[in-house]
KOLROLO-207013 format. One line per field, with one value per residue (C-alpha): x, y, z; residue number from 1; chain. Coordinates in Angstrom, 1 decimal. Example, Ala and Ser with C-alpha at 12.3 -4.5 7.8 and 13.67 -1.06 7.14 Angstrom:
BEGIN
u = (12.3/13.7)
v = (-4.5/-1.1)
w = (7.8/7.1)
num = (1/2)
chaine = (A/A)
! end
This chain:
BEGIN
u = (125.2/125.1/122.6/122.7/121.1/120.2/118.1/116.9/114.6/111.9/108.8/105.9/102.6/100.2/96.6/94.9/92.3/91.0/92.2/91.7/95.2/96.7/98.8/96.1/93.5/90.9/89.8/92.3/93.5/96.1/98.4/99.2/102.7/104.9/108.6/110.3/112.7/113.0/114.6/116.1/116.9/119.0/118.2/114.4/112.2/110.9/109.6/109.1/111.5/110.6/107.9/109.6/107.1/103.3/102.7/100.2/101.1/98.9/98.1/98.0/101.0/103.1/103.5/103.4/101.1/101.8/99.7/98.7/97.1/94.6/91.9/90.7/87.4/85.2/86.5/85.7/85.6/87.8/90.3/89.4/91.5/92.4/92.4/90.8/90.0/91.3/88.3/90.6/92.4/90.8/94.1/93.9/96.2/97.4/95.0/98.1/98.5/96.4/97.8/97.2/100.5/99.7/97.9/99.4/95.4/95.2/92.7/93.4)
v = (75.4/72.0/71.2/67.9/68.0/66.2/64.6/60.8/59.2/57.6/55.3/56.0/54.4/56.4/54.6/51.0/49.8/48.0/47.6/46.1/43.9/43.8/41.3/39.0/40.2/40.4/43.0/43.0/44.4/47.7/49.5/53.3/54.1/57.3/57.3/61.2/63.0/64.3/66.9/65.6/67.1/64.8/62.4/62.8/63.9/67.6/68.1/67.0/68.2/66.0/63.5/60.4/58.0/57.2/53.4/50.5/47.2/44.5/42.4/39.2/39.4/42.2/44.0/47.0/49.8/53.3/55.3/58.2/55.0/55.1/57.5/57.6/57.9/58.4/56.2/52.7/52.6/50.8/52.8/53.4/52.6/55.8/54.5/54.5/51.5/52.0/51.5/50.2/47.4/47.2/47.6/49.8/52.6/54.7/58.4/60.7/59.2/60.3/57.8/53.8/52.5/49.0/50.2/54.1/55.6/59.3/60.3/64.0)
w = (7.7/5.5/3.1/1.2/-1.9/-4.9/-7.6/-7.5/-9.9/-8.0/-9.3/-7.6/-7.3/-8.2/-7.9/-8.8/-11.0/-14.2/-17.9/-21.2/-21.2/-24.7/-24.2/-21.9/-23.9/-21.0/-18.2/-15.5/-12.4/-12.9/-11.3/-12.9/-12.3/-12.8/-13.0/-12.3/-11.5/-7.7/-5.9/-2.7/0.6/3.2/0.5/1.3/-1.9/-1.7/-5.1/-8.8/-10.9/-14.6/-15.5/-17.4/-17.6/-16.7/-17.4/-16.6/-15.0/-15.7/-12.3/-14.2/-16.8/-15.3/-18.6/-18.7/-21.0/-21.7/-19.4/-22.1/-24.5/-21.6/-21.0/-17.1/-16.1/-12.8/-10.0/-10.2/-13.4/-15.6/-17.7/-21.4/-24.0/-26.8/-30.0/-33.8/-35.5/-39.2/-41.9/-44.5/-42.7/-39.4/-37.4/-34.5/-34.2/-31.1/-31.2/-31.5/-34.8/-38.2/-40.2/-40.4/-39.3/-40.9/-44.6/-44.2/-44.5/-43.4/-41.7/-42.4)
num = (1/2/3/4/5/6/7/8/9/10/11/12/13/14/15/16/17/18/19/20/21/22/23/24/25/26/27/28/29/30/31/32/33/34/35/36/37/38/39/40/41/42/43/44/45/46/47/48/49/50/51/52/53/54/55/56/57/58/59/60/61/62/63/64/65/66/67/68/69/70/71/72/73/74/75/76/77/78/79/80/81/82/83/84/85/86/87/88/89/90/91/92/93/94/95/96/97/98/99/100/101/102/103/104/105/106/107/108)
chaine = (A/A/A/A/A/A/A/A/A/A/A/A/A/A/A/A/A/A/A/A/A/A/A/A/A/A/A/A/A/A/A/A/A/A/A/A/A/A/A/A/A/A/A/A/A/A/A/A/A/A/A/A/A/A/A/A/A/A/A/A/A/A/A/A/A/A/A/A/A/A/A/A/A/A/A/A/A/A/A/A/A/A/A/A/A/A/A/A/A/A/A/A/A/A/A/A/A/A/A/A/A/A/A/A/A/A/A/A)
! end
């Protein structure tokens, strides 16, 4: 018996709904993306193998938002954005980092 088998990165859509846009600065339409790594039979996918990427893609703008910046919340509502505002310069920083990336405050 032949078996064809593989691996093909696919990027899958994964559900829709509403942002903050950085870049358009306004509430928007999204799209929540994932980009992995599948295992294929007869070139069909069977199963995840590695996670790559989650993003957002703005409706209006097309750019596109890392998906862990983003916290998601009950349906229809829109997604929440993970972040600290620094009390020193006002700058807000991503919420994996403890230290200012514009002034270098620590928060620890």
């Amino acid at each position: 018996m032949l078996f064809i088998w593989g691996r093909r990165v696919r990027d899958k859509k994964l559900s829709e709904g509403q942002f903050t846009c950085p870049t358009c600065r306004s509430q928007q339409h999204c799209t929540r993306r994932r980009v992995a790594i599948y295992t294929t039979i007869y070139f069909i996918p069977v199963a995840e193998t590695q996670r790559l990427r989650e993003y957002l893609v703005c409706a209006k703008c097309n750019s596109q938002h890392d998906a862990d910046s983003y916290a998601e919340l009950e349906t229809g509502r829109p997604l929440e954005s993970v972040t600290w505002t620094c009390p020193e310069c006002s700058r807000v920083n991503p919420n994996d980092s403890f230290k200012c990336r514009q002034c270098g405050l620590s928060l620890v």
